[in-house]
C-alpha positions in Angstrom: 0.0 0.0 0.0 1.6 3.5 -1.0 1.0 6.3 1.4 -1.8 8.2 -0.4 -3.9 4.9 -0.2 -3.2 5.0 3.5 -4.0 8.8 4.3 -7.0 8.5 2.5 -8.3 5.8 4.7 -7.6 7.5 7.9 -9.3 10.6 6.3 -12.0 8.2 5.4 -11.9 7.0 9.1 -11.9 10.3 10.6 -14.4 11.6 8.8 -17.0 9.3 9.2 -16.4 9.3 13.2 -16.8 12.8 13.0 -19.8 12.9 10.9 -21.4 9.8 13.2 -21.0 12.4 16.2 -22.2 15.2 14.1 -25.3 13.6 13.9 -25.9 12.0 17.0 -25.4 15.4 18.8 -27.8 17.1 16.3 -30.2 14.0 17.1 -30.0 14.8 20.7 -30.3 19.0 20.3 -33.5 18.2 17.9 -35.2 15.9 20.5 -34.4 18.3 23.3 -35.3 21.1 21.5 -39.2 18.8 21.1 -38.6 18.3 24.4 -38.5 21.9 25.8 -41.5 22.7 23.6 -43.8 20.0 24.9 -43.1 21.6 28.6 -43.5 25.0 27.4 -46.9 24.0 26.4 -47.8 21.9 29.6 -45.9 24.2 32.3 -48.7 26.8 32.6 -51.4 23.9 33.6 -48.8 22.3 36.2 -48.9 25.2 38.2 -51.7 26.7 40.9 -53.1 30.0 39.7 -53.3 33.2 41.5 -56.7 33.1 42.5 -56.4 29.4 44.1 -53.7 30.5 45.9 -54.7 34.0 47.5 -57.6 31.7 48.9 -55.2 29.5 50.8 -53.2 32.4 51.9 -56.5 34.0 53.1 -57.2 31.1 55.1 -53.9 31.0 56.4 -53.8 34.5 57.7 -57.3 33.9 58.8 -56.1 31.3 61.0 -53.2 33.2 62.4 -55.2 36.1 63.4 -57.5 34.0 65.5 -53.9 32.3 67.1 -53.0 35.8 67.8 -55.6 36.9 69.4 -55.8 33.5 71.7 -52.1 34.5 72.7 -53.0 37.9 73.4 -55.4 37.1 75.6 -53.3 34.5 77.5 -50.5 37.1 77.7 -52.9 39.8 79.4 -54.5 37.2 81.5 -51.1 35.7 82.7 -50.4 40.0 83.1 -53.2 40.4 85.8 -51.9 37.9 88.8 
């Protein structure tokens, strides 16, 4: 074998290795690119909206004010002995 024979399979070698990664990385980069769609269309319903959650926090603060007010109370009674 002369040399050209010989650096034009190891060109040949090279290239296709590199061309095999090529496409498996644009494989990947397509899919997640699918990917990142699909959850941009689903992320808005995965999460609570505002009103449901003002509702909870209502409650909440609801129930902290009536905890207050039982401590208060406790505090001035434990105040007048």
């Amino acid at each position: 074998m002369d040399a050209q024979t010989l650096i034009n399979i190891g060109a040949g070698a090279v290239l296709t290795t590199v061309g095999w990664l090529y496409r498996t990385l644009y494989d990947a980069v397509e899919r997640l690119k699918v990917d990142i769609q699909r959850i941009e269309v689903c992320l808005p319903s995965n999460y609570s909206r505002k009103d449901e959650i003002q509702c909870r926090f209502d409650k909440i603060d609801i129930a902290l004010e009536k905890l207050y007010i039982k401590l208060d109370t406790k505090v001035t009674k434990g105040d007048a002995k």
